[in-house]
C-alpha positions in Angstrom: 39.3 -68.5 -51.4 37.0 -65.8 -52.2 37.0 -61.8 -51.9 33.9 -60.3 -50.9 33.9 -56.2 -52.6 31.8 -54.1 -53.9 31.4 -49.9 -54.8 29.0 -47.6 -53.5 28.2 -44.3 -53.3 28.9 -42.8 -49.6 27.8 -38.9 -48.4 29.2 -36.9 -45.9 28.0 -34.4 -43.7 30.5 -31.8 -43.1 30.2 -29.7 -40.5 29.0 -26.4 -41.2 26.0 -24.9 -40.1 24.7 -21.7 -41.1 20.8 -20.0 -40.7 19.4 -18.4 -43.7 16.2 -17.0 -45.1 16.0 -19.6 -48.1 15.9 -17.7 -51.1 13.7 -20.8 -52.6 10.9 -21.0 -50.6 11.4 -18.0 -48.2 11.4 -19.7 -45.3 13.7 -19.7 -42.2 16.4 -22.8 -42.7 20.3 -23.6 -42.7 22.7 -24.7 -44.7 24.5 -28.3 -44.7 27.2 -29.1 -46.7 27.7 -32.9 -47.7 30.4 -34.7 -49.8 29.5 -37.3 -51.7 31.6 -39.5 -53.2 32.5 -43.3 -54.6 34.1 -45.7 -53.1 35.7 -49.4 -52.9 34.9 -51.9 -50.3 37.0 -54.7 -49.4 35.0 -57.1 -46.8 32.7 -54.6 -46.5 35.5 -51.8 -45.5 35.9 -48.8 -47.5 39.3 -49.2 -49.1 39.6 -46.4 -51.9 37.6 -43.0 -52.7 37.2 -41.5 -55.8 35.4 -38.7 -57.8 34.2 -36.7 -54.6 31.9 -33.7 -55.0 30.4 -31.5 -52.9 26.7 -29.6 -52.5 24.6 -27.1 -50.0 21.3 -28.7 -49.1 18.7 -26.4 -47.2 16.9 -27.8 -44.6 13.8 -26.2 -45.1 13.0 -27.1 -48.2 15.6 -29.9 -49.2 17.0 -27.8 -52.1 20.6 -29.2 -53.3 23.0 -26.9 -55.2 26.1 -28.1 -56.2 29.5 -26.0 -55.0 32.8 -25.6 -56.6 35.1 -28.4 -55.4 37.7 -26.0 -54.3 35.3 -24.5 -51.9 33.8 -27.9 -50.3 37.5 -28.6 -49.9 37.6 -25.1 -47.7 34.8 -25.7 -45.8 36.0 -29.2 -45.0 39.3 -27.9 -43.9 37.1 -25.3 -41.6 38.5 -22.6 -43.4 35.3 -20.9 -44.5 32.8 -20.0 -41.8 30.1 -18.7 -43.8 28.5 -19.0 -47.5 27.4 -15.8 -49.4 23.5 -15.6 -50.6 24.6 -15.5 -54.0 25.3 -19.5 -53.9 21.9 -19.9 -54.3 21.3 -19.3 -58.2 18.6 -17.3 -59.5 16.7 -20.4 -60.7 16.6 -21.4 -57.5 15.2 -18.1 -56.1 12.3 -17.3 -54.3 10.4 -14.4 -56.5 7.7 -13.4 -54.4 5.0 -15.6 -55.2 3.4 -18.1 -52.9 4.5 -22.0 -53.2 2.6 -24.5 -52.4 4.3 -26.8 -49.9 2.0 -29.6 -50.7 2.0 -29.6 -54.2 4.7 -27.4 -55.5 1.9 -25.1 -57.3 3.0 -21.2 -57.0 1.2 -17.7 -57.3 0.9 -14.6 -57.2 -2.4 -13.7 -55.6 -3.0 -14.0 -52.0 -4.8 -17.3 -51.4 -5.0 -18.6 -48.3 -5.2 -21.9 -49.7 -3.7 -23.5 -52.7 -6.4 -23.4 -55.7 -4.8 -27.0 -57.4 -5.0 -29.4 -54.2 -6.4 -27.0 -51.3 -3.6 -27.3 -48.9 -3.2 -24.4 -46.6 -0.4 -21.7 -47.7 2.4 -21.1 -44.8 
């Protein structure tokens, strides 16, 4: 006899949906919360779950910030409708200057195109 198990990683969208101006790139986008967490499989069925976390991913620009684990566990309960700008840290902030979407490359002056690969600004 033999047992077939294994542990993974899983990730799941919870559902929440919110439209924001993303403070990282400026662009229009929403919010998606996901937990993502380990697990056991037994014969290829998840058996036991462990060390669950939770994060905000934008969808305009794929930026993933991490969240308190009290407050994933609100939002998966449906208890919070809505997330404040502010869970967006300032490091994550979009300051004003242009970002390439090609290359990541940002400025200040008002190129049209991006001076390190050429790609057009949006």
């Amino acid at each position: 006899m033999f047992f077939i198990m294994g542990i993974s990683q899983g990730r799941k969208k919870l559902n929440f949906d919110q439209m924001i101006v993303c403070g990282h790139c400026g662009k229009y986008g929403h919010l998606e919360v996901y937990m993502v967490y380990s697990y056991l499989s037994l014969f290829f069925i998840p058996v036991f779950k462990w060390g669950r976390s939770y994060c905000v991913r934008t969808t305009c620009c794929d930026t993933v910030i991490p969240i308190d684990a009290e407050l994933g566990k609100q939002i998966e309960r449906g208890q919070v409708t809505s997330l404040p700008e502010s869970i967006i840290p300032d490091t994550y902030r979009y300051n004003g200057r242009k970002r390439c979407g090609h290359c990541g490359f940002e400025t200040e002056e008002d190129y049209q195109f991006c001076p390190k690969c050429g790609a057009k600004f949006e």
